[in-house]
N, C-alpha and C positions, 0 to 999 in steps of 0.2 A: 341699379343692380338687378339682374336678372335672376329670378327663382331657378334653381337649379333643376335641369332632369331628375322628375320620381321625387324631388319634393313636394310635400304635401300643399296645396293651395288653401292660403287663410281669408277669410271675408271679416273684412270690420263690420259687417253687417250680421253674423251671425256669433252670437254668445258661447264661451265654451268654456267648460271647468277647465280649473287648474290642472284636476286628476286624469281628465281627457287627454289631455297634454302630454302629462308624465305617462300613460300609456300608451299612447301614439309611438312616444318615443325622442327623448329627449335631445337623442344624439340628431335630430332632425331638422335642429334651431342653431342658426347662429350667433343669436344674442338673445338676452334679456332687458326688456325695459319694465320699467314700475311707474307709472307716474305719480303726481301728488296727491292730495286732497286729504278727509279723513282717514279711508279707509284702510291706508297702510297703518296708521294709528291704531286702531277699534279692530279688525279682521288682519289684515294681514301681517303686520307683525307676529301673530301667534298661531299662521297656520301651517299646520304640517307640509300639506303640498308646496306651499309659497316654500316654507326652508330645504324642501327636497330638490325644488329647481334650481334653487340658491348656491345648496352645497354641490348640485351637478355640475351648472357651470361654473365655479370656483376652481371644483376638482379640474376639469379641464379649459383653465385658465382663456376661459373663452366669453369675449365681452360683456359687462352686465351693469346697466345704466338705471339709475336711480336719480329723481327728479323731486325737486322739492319737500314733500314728506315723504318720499319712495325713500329714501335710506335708512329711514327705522324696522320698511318693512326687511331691511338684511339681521332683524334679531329672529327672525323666524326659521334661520338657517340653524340656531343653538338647542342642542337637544332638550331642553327644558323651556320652550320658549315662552307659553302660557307662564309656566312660574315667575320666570321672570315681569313680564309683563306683570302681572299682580303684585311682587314686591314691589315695583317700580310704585305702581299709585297706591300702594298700601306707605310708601314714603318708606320701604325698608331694603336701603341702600348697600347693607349690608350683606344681603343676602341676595341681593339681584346680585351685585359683582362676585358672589362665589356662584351662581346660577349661570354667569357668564365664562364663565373658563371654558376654554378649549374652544371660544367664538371663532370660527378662520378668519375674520376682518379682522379682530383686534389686531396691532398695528398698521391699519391702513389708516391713509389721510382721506379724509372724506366731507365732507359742507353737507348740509341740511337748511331746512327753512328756519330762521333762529326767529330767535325768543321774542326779540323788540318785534318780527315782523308779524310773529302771529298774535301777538297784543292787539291791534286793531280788530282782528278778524276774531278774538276772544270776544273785545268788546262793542264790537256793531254786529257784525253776524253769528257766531254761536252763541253771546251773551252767556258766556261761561267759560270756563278754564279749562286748558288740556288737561289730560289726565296726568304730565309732567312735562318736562322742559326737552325736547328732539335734543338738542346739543350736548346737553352733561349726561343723557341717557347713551348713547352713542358714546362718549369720553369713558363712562363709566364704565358701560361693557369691552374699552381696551381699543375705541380707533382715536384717531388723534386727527379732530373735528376743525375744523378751521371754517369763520363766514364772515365775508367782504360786509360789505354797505348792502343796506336795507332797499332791498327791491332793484339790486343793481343784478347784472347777470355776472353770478360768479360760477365757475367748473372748473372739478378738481379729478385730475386722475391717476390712478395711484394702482398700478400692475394693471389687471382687466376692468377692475371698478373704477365707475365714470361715475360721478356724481355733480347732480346742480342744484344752487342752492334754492333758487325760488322758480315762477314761473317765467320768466325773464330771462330764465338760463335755458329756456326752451329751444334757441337754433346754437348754440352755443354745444349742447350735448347733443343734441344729432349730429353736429358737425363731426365733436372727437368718437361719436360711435361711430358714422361712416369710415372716419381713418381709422378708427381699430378695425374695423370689418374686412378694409381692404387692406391693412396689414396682415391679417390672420388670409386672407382670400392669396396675396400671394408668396407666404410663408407654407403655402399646401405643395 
């Protein structure tokens, strides 16, 4: 896919705020990806900028792919999204789900890295617990979660949100982003 005329040129070699982004000009991107690991957990679930790009491309129903632990970072789109995140590991379920109203995912089908899978990586590599469980936290906030077999590549997609569940689902989700890309490229 060719960069279009007067689009901005990106280097994965050079670092750049989220906020850079959203000043630039958001209308400039054709999609959104997140990948895995912590940090959609621990930072971007709860960061303003992340939920600003989230509800941009929402609003204009334009690709947005989420990978492994990438689809926790979509509670950052929820106006309260720090609070929630702290009821979540404060264990007060009740009050994350009225912190979650008005989510625009809730009713989307969506996969995340689940629970059995991050058990190993609990217990050989963090030697410690998540802060809670990706799947009932996603349920809870109103998407309706779904995850194959453990380490298998599963992608699920559901209006513009692509989500995979593990790293596995790695050609799997750039495949269905390319076809949304080039759906949206000849729906112009």
């Amino acid at each position: 896919m060719r960069r279009p005329i007067g689009a901005p040129r990106i280097s994965t070699n050079t670092g750049r705020t989220l906020r850079s982004v959203i000043e630039e000009g958001l209308e400039n991107y054709a999609a959104v990806f997140v990948p895995g690991g912590q940090g959609p957990v621990v930072d971007l679930m709860q960061d303003p900028d992340a939920g600003e790009i989230l509800r941009h491309f929402h609003a204009a129903g334009k690709p947005t792919a989420l990978l492994c632990h990438g689809p926790i970072a979509s509670m950052s789109a929820m106006p309260r999204a720090k609070e929630f995140r702290a009821s979540m590991i404060q264990g007060d379920r009740a009050k994350a789900a009225e912190l979650a109203k008005g989510w625009q995912y809730a009713g989307y089908t969506m996969t995340v890295y689940s629970a059995s899978e991050e058990k190993p990586i609990e217990d050989n590599i963090l030697h410690g617990k998540l802060y809670f469980n990706m799947p009932e936290t996603l349920d809870l906030a109103g998407a309706k979660t779904t995850v194959g077999p453990d380490f298998v590549p599963h992608v699920v997609v559901d209006r513009e949100l692509i989500t995979g569940q593990n790293p596995r689902s790695d050609h799997p989700i750039a495949a269905k982003l390319i076809e949304a890309l080039d759906l949206a490229t000849a729906a112009r």
